[in-house]
C-alpha positions in Angstrom: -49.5 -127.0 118.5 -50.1 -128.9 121.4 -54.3 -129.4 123.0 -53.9 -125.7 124.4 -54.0 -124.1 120.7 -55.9 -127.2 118.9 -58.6 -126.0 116.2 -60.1 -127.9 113.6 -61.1 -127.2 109.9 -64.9 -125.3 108.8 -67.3 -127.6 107.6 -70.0 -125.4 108.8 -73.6 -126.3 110.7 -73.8 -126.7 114.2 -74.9 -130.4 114.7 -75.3 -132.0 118.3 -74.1 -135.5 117.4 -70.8 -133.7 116.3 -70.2 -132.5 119.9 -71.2 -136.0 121.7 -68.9 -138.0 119.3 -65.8 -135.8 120.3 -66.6 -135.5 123.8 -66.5 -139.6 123.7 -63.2 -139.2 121.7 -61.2 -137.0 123.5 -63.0 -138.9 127.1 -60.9 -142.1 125.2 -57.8 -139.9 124.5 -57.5 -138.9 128.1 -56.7 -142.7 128.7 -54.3 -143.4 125.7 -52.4 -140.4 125.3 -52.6 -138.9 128.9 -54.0 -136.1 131.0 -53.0 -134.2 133.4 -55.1 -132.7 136.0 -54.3 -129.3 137.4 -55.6 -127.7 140.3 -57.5 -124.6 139.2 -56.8 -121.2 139.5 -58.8 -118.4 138.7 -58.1 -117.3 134.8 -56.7 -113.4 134.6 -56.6 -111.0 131.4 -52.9 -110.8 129.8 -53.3 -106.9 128.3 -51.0 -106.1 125.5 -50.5 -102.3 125.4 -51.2 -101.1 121.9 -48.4 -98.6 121.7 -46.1 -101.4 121.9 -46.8 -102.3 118.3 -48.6 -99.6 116.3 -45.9 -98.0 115.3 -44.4 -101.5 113.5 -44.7 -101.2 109.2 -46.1 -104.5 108.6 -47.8 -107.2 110.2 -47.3 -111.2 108.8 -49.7 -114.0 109.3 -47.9 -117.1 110.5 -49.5 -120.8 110.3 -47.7 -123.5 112.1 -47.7 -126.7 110.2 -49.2 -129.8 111.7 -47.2 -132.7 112.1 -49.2 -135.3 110.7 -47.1 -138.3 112.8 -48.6 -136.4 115.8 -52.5 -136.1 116.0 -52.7 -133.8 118.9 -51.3 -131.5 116.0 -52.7 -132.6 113.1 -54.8 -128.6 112.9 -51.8 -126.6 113.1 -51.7 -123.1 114.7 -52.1 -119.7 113.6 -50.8 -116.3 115.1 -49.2 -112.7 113.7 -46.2 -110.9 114.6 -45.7 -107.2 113.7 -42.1 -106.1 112.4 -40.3 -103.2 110.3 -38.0 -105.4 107.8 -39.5 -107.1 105.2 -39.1 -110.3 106.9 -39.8 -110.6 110.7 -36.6 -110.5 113.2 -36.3 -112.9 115.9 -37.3 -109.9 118.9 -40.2 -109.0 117.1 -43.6 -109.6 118.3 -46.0 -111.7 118.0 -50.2 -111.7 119.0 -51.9 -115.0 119.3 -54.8 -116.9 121.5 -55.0 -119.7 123.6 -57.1 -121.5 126.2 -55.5 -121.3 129.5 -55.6 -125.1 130.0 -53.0 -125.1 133.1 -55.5 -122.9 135.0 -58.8 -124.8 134.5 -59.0 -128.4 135.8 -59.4 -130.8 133.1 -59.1 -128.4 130.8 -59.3 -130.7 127.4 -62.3 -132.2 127.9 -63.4 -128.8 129.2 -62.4 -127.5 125.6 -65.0 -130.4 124.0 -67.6 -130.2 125.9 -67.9 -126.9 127.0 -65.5 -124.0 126.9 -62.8 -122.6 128.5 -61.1 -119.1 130.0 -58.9 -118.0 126.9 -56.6 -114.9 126.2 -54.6 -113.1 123.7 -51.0 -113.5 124.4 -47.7 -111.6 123.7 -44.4 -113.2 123.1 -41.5 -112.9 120.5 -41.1 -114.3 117.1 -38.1 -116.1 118.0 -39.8 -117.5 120.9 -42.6 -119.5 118.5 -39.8 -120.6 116.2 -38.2 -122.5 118.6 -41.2 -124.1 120.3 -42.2 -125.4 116.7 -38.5 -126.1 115.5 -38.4 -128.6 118.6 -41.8 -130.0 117.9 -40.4 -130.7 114.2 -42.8 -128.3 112.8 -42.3 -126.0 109.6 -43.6 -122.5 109.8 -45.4 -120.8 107.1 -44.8 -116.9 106.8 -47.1 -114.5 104.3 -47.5 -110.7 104.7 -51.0 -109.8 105.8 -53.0 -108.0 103.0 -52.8 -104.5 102.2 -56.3 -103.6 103.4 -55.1 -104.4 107.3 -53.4 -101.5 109.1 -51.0 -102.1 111.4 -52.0 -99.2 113.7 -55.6 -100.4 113.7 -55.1 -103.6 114.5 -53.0 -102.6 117.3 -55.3 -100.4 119.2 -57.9 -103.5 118.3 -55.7 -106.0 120.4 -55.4 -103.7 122.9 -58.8 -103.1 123.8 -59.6 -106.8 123.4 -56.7 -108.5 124.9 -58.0 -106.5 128.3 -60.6 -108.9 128.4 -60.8 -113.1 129.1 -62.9 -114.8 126.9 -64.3 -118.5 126.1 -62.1 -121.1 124.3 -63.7 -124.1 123.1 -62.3 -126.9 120.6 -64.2 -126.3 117.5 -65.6 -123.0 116.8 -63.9 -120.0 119.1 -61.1 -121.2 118.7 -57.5 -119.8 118.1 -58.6 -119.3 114.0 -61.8 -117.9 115.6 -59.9 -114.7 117.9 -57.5 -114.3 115.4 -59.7 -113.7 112.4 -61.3 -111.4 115.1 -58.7 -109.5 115.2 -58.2 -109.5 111.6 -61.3 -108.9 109.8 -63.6 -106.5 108.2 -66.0 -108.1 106.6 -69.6 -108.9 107.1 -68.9 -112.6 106.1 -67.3 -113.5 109.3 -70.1 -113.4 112.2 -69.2 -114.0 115.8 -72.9 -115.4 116.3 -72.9 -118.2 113.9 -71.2 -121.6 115.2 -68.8 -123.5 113.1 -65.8 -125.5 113.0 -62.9 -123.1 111.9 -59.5 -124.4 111.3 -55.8 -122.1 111.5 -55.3 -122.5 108.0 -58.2 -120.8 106.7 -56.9 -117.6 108.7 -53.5 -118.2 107.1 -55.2 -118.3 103.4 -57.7 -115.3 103.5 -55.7 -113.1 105.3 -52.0 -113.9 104.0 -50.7 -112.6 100.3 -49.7 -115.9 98.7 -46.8 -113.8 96.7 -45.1 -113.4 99.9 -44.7 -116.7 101.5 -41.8 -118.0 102.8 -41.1 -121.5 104.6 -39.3 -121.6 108.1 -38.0 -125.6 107.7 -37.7 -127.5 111.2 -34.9 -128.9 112.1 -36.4 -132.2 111.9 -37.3 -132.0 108.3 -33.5 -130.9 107.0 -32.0 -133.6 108.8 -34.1 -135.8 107.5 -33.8 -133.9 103.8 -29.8 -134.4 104.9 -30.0 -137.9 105.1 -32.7 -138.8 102.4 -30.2 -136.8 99.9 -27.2 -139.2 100.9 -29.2 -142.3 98.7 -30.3 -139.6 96.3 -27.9 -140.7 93.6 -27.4 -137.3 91.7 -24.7 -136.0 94.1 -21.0 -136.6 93.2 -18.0 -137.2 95.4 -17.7 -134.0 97.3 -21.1 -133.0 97.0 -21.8 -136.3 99.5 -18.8 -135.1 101.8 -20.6 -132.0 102.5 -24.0 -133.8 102.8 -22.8 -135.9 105.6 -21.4 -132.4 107.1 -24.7 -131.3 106.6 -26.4 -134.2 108.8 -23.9 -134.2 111.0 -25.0 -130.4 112.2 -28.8 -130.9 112.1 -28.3 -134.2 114.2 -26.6 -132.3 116.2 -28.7 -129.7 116.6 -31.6 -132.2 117.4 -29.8 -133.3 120.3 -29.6 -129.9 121.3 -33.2 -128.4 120.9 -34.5 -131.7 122.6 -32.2 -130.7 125.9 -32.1 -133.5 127.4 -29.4 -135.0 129.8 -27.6 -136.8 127.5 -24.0 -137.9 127.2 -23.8 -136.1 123.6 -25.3 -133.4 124.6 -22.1 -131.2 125.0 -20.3 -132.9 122.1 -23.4 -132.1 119.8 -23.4 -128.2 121.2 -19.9 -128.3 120.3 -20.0 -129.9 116.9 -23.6 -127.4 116.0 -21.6 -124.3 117.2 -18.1 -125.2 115.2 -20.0 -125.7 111.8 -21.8 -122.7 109.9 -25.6 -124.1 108.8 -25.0 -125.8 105.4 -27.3 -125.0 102.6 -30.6 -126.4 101.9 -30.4 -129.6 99.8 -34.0 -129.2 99.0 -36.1 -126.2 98.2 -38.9 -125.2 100.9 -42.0 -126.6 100.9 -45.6 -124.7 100.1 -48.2 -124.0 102.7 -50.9 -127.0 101.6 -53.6 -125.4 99.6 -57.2 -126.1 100.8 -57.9 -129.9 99.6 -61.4 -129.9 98.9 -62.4 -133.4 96.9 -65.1 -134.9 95.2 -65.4 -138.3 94.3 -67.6 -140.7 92.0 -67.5 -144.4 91.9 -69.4 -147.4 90.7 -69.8 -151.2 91.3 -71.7 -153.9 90.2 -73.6 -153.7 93.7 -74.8 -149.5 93.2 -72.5 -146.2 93.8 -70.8 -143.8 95.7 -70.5 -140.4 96.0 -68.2 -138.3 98.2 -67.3 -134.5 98.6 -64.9 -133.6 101.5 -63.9 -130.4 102.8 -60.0 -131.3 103.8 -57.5 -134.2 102.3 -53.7 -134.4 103.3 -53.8 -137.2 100.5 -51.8 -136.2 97.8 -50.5 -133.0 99.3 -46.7 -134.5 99.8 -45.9 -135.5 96.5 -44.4 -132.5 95.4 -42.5 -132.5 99.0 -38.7 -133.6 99.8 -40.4 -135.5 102.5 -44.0 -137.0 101.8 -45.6 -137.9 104.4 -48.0 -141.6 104.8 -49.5 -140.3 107.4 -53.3 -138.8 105.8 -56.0 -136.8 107.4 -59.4 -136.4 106.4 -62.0 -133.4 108.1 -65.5 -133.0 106.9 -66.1 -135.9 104.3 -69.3 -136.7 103.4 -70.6 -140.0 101.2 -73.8 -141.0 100.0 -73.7 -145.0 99.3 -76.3 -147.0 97.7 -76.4 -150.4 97.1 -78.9 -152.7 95.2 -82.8 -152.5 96.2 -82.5 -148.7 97.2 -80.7 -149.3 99.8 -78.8 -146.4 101.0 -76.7 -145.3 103.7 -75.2 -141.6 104.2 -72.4 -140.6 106.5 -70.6 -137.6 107.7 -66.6 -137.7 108.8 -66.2 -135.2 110.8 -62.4 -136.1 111.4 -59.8 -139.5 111.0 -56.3 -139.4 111.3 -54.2 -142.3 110.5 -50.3 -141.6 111.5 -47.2 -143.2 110.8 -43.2 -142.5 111.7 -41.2 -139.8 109.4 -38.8 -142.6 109.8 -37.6 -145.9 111.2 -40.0 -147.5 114.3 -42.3 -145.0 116.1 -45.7 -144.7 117.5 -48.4 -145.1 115.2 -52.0 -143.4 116.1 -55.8 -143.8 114.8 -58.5 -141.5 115.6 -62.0 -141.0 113.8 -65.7 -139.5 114.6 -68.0 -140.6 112.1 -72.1 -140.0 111.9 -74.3 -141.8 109.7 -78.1 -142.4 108.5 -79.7 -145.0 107.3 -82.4 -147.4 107.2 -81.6 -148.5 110.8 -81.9 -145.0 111.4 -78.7 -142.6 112.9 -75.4 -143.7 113.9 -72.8 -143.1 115.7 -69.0 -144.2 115.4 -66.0 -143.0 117.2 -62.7 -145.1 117.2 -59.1 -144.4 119.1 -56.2 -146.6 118.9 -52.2 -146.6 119.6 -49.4 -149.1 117.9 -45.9 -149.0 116.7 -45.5 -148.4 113.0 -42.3 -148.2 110.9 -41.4 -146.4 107.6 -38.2 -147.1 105.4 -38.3 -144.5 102.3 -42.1 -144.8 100.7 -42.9 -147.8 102.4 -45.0 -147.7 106.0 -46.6 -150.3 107.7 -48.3 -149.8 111.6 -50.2 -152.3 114.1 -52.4 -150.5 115.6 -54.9 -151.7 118.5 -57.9 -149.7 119.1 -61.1 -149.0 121.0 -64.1 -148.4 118.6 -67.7 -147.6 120.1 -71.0 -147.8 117.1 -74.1 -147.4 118.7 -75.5 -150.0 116.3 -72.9 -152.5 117.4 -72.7 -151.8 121.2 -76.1 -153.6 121.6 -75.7 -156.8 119.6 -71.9 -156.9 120.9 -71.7 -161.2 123.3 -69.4 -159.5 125.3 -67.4 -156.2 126.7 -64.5 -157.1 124.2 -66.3 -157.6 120.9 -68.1 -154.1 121.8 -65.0 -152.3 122.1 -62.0 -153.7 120.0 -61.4 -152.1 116.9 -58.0 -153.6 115.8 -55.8 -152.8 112.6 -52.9 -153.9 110.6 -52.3 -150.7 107.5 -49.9 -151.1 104.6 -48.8 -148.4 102.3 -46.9 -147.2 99.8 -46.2 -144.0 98.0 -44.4 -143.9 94.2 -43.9 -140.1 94.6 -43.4 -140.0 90.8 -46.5 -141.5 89.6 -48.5 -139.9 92.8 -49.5 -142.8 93.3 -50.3 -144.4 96.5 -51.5 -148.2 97.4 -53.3 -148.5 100.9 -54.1 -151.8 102.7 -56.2 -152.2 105.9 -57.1 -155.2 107.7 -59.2 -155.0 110.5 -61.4 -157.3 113.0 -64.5 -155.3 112.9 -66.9 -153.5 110.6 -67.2 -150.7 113.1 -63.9 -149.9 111.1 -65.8 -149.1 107.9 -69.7 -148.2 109.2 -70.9 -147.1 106.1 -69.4 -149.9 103.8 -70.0 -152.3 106.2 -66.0 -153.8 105.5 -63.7 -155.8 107.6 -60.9 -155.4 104.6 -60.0 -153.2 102.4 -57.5 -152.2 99.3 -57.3 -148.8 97.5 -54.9 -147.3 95.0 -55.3 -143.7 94.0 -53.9 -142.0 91.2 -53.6 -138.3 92.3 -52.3 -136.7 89.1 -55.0 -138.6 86.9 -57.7 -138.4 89.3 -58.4 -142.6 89.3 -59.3 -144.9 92.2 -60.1 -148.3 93.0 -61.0 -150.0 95.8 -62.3 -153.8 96.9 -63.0 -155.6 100.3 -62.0 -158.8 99.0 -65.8 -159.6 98.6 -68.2 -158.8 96.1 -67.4 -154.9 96.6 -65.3 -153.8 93.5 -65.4 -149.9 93.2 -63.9 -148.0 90.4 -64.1 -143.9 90.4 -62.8 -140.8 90.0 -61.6 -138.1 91.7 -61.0 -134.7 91.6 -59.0 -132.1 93.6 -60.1 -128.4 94.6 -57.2 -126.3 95.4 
């Protein structure tokens, strides 16, 4: 989903330096990744009228996959559509929320530090498919539970949907209106804050027996092409492959719409070929990746529990991603003579390309205490990565900002630059994945205090190690929460 409809995942407590690190983040992102500033208008209510959809049989929660080479997406989306068959038609509708960030000048930021006008929205189920087939996103379909009644819920969104309400980034959020809309129970409270994520909505309200996957078209070409050097297909089985690729890269063309010299040939060659059959089967909505971790070294110990891991969750996929996200970590580190540091991730993304040369993109918010007293670290950075099969590697050059750092910095530069070089590698049979960083700063690693770094994580098994090439050697465990 693009910055109008970003969320991010519960981790719970309302704490200020939370707010100050992402303002500064998304401040950066306005330079590297662009902003637009629109004139403002004054926000207006969108009202649904309820008898539009009470009468539907069922109602289906839907979560939009992120797509983890993107980190404007890396949260996904969340929204419900009402419908009579037992799957949902293309014309049937669909209820979500969204800040109205074309109406508010400098919306984004607005989102951050503030909040924004926001409003529940109607459109059509084929209208969201195509928006996220085109943005090479999967969608993840599950009938609501049976406690929710369609009828209800419809006369709920119409009395709501009259009014405009605030939007902000973290906690009222798309996840926030929608589990609004859905809920019952005394656990959910509109008056506590936290950071709520799309998923979660997808998971407590959806019926796990139900679920369905809605591939992208990006994802079967590139299941299409990944099956060619498969080697378990015979003769006529690859014939049909290449037919196979040959629509979806086709189709590509197509949904990107651009003027292209193909683009009619492609039309052509999509609209005289039936849809071949999936190569692969479709993939799992990603299961809440809670972790804790243990580790030793010769110099003290670590521990770690995180609330959200994308680590690990590809290996059971046609196409794994290298690209890893991380919300909510926190690690306790000490080290010889009591000396001990604590730190709280509230969010890093590291992307790479699905395939081939593409951009590669860093971002991270990180607070920490120790015997310096509290810290803060916030890092942003854009390269060009490339990925051939398991292998990825990205350069990325970055800005990094550590209040600890920024006054002993000898000039603007050395304050600022937060450079890195990543390797790494995936043996999708083993789960295995090796990881290699180099960097020119320790505002990289705050709480380790590392320039360098290697890890290799053993999903299945639960085994890590990791070194900076110094007198750091840690060796752990971990374990998954699903």
């Amino acid at each position: 989903m693009r910055f109008n409809n970003l969320s991010c995942a519960r981790i719970g407590g309302h704490t200020h330096w939370v707010r100050l690190a992402y303002s500064f983040l998304f401040i950066l992102s306005l330079a590297f990744f662009g902003a637009k500033s629109n004139a403002a208008v004054e926000p207006h209510a969108r009202p649904i009228d309820a008898s539009m959809l009470e009468n539907y049989q069922h109602v289906s929660v839907v979560f939009s996959a992120a797509d983890l080479s993107n980190p404007e997406s890396v949260f996904g989306h969340v929204f419900i559509v009402f419908h009579n068959a037992e799957i949902p038609n293309p014309l049937d509708p669909v209820v979500e929320f969204y800040g109205m960030m074309s109406e508010v000048e400098m919306g984004m930021l607005k989102t951050v530090a503030s909040s924004i006008p926001g409003v529940y929205k109607l459109s059509t189920f084929e209208e969201k498919v195509r928006v996220y087939d085109k943005e090479g996103r999967d969608l993840f379909v599950r009938r609501t539970r049976s406690s929710i009644n369609p009828r209800d819920l419809a006369g709920k969104i119409g009395r709501l949907s009259k009014g405009v309400h605030p939007y902000d980034f973290l906690d009222r959020n798309c996840a926030f209106y929608l589990e609004y809309l859905l809920t019952s129970s005394e656990r959910f409270s509109d008056a506590s804050w936290a950071i709520r994520q799309p998923a979660d909505v997808f998971y407590e309200y959806g019926d796990p027996l139900t679920e369905y996957a809605i591939k992208s078209t990006e994802r079967r070409r590139i299941e299409f092409k990944q099956a060619l050097y498969d080697g378990r297909f015979n003769a006529n089985q690859i014939d049909e492959l290449r037919l196979g690729l040959k629509f979806y890269e086709a189709r590509s063309v197509v949904l990107a719409g651009s003027v292209s010299s193909d683009l009619d040939s492609s039309a052509v060659a999509m609209f005289d070929s039936p849809p071949p059959q999936d190569v692969y089967p479709a993939p799992k909505a990603a299961g809440h990746r809670e972790y804790a971790a243990v580790a030793i070294s010769k110099r003290g110990f670590l521990l770690q529990y995180g609330g959200f891991d994308t680590r690990g969750l590809s290996t059971n996929d046609s196409v794994p991603s290298l690209s890893r996200l991380k919300v909510g970590e926190v690690t306790l580190r000490c080290n010889k003579g009591d000396q001990c540091a604590s730190q709280v991730l509230a969010f890093e993304t590291l992307t790479l390309p699905k395939e081939g040369f593409g951009l590669s993109k860093f971002l991270s918010t990180s607070g920490r205490l120790d015997q310096e007293g509290v810290g803060v670290n916030a890092q942003i950075g854009m390269g060009i990565g490339y990925r051939s099969g398991s292998l990825g590697v990205a350069v990325v050059p970055g800005l990094g900002v550590d209040n600890k750092y920024w006054s002993k910095r000898s000039s603007l530069t050395d304050g600022l630059l937060a450079n890195r070089l990543v390797f790494t590698y995936l043996h999708a049979r083993t789960s295995t994945y090796l990881d290699l960083m180099l960097s020119d700063t320790v505002k990289i690693d705050p709480i380790g205090k590392q320039k360098r770094s290697l890890q290799i994580t053993f999903d299945r098994q639960g085994l890590f190690f990791r070194t900076s090439f110094a007198d750091d050697f840690l060796l752990g465990v971990q374990r998954r929460f699903d």
